[in-house]
C-alpha positions as CSV (number, residue, x, y, z in Angstrom):
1,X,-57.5,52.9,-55.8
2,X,-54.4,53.9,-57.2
3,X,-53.5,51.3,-59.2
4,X,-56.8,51.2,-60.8
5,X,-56.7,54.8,-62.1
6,X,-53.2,54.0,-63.5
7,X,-53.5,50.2,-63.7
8,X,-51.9,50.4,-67.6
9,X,-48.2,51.7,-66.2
10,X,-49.0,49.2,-63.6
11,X,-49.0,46.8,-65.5
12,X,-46.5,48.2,-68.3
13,X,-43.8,48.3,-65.3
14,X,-44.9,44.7,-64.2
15,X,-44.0,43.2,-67.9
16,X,-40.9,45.4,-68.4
17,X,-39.5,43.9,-65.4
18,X,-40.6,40.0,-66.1
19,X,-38.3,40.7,-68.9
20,X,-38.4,37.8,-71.4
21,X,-39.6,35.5,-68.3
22,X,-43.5,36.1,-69.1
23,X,-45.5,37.7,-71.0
24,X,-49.0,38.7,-69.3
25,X,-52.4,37.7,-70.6
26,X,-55.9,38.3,-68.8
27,X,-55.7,39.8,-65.2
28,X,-57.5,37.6,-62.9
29,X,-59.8,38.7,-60.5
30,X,-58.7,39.6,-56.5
31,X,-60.0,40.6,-53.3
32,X,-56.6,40.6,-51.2
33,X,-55.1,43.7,-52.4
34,X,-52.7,41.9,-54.7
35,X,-53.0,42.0,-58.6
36,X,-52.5,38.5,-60.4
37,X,-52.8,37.8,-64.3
38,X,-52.6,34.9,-66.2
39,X,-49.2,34.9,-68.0
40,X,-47.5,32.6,-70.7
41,X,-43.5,31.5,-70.4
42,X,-42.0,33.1,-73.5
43,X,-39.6,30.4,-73.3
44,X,-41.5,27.2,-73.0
45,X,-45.4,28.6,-73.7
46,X,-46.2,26.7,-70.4
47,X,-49.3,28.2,-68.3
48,X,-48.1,30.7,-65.6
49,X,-49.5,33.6,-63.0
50,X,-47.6,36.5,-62.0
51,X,-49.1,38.1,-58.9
52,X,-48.0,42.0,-57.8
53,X,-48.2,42.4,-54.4
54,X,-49.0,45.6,-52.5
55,X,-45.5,47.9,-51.2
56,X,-44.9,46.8,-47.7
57,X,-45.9,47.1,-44.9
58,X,-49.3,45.7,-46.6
59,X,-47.0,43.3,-49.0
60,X,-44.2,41.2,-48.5
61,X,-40.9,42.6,-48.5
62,X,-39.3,42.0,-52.2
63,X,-35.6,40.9,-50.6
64,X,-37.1,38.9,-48.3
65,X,-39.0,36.8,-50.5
66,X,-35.7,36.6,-52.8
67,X,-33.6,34.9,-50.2
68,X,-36.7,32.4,-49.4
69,X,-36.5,31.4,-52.9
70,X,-32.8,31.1,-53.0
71,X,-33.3,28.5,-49.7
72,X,-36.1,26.5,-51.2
73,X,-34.2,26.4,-54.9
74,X,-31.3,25.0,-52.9
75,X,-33.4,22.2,-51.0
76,X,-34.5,20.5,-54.6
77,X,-37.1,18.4,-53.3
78,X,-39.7,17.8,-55.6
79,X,-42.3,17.2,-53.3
80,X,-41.8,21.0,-52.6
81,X,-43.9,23.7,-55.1
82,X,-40.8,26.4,-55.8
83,X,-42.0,29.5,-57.9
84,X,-40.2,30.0,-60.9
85,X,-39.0,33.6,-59.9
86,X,-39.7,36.6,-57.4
87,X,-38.4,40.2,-57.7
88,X,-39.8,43.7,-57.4
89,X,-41.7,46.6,-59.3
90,X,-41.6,50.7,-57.5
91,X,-40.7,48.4,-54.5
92,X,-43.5,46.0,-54.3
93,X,-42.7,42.5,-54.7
94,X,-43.9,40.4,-57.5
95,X,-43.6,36.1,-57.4
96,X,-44.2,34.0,-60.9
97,X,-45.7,31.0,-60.2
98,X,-46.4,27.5,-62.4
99,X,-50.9,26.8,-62.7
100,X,-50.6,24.3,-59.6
101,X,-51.8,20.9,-60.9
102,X,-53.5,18.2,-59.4
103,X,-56.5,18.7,-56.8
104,X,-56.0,20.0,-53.3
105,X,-56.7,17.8,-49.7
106,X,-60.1,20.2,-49.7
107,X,-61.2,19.1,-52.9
108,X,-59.9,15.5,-52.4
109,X,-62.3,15.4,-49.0
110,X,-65.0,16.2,-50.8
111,X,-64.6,12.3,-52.7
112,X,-63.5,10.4,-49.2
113,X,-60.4,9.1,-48.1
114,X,-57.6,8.3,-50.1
115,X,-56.0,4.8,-50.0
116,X,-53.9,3.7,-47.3
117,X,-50.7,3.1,-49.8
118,X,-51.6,6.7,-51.4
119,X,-51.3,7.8,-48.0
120,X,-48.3,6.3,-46.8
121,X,-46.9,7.6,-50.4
122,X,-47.7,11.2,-49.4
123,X,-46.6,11.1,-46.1
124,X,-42.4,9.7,-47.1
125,X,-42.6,12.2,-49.8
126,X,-43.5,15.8,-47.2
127,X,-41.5,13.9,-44.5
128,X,-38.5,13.3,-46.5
129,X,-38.8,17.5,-47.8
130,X,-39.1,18.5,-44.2
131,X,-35.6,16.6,-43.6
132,X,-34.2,18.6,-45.7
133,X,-35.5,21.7,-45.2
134,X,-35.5,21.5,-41.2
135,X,-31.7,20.6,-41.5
136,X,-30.9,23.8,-43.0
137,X,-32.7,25.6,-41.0
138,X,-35.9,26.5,-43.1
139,X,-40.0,25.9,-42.4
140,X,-42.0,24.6,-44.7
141,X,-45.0,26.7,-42.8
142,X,-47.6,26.3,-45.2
143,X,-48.5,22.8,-44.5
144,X,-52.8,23.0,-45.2
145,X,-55.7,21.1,-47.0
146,X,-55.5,23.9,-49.3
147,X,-51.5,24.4,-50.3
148,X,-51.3,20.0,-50.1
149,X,-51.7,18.9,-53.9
150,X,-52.6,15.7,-54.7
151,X,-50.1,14.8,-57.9
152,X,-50.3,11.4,-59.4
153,X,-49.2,8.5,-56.2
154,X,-47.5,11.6,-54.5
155,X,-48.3,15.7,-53.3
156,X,-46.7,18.5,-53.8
157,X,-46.6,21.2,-51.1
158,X,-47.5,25.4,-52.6
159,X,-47.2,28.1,-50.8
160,X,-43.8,27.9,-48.9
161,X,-42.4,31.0,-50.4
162,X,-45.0,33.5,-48.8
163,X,-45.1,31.1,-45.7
164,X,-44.6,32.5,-42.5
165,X,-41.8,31.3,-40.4
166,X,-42.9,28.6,-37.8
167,X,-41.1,25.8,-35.8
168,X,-39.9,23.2,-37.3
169,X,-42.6,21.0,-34.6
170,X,-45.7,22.9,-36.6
171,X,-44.7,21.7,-39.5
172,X,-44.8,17.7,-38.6
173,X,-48.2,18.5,-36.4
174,X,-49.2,19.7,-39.8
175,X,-48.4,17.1,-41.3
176,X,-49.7,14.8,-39.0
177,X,-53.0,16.8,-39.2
178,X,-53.3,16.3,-43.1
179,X,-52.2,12.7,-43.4
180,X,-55.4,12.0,-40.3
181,X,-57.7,14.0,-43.0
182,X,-57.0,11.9,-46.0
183,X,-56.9,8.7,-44.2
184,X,-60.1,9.3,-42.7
185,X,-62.0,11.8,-45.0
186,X,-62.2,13.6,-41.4
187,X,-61.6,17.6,-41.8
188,X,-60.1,17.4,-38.1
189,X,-58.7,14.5,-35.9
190,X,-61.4,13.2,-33.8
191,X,-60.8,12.3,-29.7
192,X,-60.0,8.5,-30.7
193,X,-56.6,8.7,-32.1
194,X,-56.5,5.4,-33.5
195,X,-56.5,5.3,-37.5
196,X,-57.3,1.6,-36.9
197,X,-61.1,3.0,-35.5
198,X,-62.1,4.4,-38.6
199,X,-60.7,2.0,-41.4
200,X,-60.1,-2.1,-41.8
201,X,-56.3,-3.0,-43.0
202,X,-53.9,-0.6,-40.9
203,X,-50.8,-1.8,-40.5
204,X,-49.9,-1.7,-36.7
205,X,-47.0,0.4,-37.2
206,X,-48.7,2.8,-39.2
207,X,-51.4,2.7,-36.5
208,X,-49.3,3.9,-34.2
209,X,-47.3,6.6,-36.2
210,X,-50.9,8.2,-37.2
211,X,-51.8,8.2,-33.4
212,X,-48.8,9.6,-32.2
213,X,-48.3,12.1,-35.0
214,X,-51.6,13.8,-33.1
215,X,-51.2,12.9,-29.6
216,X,-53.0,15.3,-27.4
217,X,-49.1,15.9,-25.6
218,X,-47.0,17.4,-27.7
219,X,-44.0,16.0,-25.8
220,X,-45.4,12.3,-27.2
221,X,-45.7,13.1,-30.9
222,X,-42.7,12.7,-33.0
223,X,-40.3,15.6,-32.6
224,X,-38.1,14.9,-36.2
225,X,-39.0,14.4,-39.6
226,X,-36.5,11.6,-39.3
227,X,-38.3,9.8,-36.9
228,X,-41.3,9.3,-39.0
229,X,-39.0,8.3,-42.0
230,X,-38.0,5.7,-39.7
231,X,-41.5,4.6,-38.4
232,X,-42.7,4.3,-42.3
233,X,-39.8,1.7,-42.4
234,X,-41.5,-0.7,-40.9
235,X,-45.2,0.0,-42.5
236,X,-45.3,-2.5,-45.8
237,X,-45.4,-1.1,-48.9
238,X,-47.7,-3.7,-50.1
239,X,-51.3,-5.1,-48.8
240,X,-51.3,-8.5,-46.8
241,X,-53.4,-11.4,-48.5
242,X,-55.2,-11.4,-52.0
243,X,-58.1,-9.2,-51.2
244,X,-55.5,-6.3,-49.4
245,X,-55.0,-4.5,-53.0
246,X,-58.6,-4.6,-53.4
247,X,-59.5,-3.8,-49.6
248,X,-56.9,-0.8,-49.8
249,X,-58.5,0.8,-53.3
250,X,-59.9,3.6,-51.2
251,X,-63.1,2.5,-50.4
252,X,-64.8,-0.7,-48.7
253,X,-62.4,-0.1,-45.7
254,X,-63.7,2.5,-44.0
255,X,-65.9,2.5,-41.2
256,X,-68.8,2.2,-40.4
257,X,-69.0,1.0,-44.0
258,X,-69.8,-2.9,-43.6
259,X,-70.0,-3.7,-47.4
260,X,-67.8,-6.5,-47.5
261,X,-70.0,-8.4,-44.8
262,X,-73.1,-7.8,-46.8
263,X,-71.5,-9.0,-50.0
264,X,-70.1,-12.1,-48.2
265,X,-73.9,-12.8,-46.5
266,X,-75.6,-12.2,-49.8
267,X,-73.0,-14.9,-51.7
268,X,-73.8,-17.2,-48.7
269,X,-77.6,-16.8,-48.8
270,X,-77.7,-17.2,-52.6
271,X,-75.5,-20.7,-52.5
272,X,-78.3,-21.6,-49.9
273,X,-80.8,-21.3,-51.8
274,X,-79.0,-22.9,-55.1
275,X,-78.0,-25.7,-52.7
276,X,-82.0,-26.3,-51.3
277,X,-83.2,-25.8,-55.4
278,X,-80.8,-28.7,-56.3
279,X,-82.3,-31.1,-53.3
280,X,-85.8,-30.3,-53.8
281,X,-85.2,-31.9,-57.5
């Protein structure tokens, strides 16, 4: 334990080369062989944490990670997390990041499925960062229930920086994958592939997207993030009938859940009865 013995020039070295980026607070606790502390933007005083990675082989390689951020920096799409800087201390690379906000697709599980619109919302937004990205040439590769943030109607995606390289394929699969999970409240797509099986008020073409985004063939799913901008096209944006904003809150749509029937029995069986209290008068 190196560092440990000599954690304070560790550390001194960290915060002389974060420069007037950061100043660093509290280290937080790790079991992955990196160091992270809680850090404050000297600039703006807005939450941050600095994590020190071990020298590679262990740790990532310090030019490496520069050009990543240089790639996603040049995408600019805000539904992608980019770190506010990366660079390296006695060779081992060190990334400052922003406190991620919202809640992640694990914690969001935990509650049920989101609504279908929510859905649909998160879905354009990753879809139309994967254009982008997969045109130039870059993975997102970090596509998961835990680097998915739930932010306001939208997500944002964390992670991509120390993401390993994939195929541009994984990364729709993935996505497929995550939009099944928060549609459902399912961790993992089950053997019916319909999205209309497991909740009321699908839109068909939504229905169809959903099932062919995780297709057992991968030859059947779509094969661009364009083609699933173009399938959301033709979902609408807004519920069909009076009751579809209410129906489409996030609950009292999902099956099994037969709520609405029991309501609707209950309202009839109570007029019954107010109907036979009026006759027997």
């Amino acid at each position: 334990m190196p560092d440990r013995v000599a954690g304070d020039g560790v550390r001194a070295r960290l915060q002389l080369s974060l420069g007037s980026l950061a100043e660093l607070r509290d280290e937080l606790p790790t079991g992955n062989g990196e160091r992270v502390f809680a850090a404050i933007g000297r600039r703006d005083g807005d939450p941050l944490i600095a994590t020190l990675y071990p020298a590679p082989p262990a740790g990532p390689d310090p030019s490496h990670l520069r050009r990543r951020l240089d790639i996603l920096r040049s995408v600019g799409r805000h539904a992608v997390g980019v770190p506010v800087e990366c660079g390296d201390v006695v060779g081992r690379a060190w990334v400052v990041d922003v406190v991620r906000p919202g809640v992640s697709v694990r914690e969001r599980l935990d509650e049920g499925p989101i609504s279908i619109r929510h859905g649909v919302s998160v879905m354009r937004e990753i879809a139309r960062a994967l254009v982008t990205m997969h045109r130039r040439g870059v993975t997102l590769g970090s596509i998961t229930v835990d680097s998915v943030r739930l932010v306001g109607t939208g997500a944002v995606v964390y992670g991509a920086l120390m993401a390993p390289d994939v195929a541009p394929q994984d990364d729709l699969d993935a996505l497929g994958g995550i939009v099944w999970s928060l549609l459902t409240g399912e961790r993992e797509a089950s053997s019916s592939r319909w999205l209309s099986e497991r909740r009321r008020g699908v839109p068909p073409a939504l229905d169809e997207l959903c099932a062919a985004m995780i297709d057992p063939e991968p030859a059947r799913r779509p094969q661009r993030a364009e083609a699933i901008l173009a399938a959301l096209d033709g979902v609408p944006t807004r519920g069909v009938g009076p009751l579809a904003p209410f129906v489409d809150a996030g609950f009292l749509d999902v099956r099994p859940r037969r709520r609405i029937g029991w309501l609707l029995a209950a309202a009839a069986a109570l007029t019954l009865v107010a109907l036979l209290a009026m006759s027997l008068r």
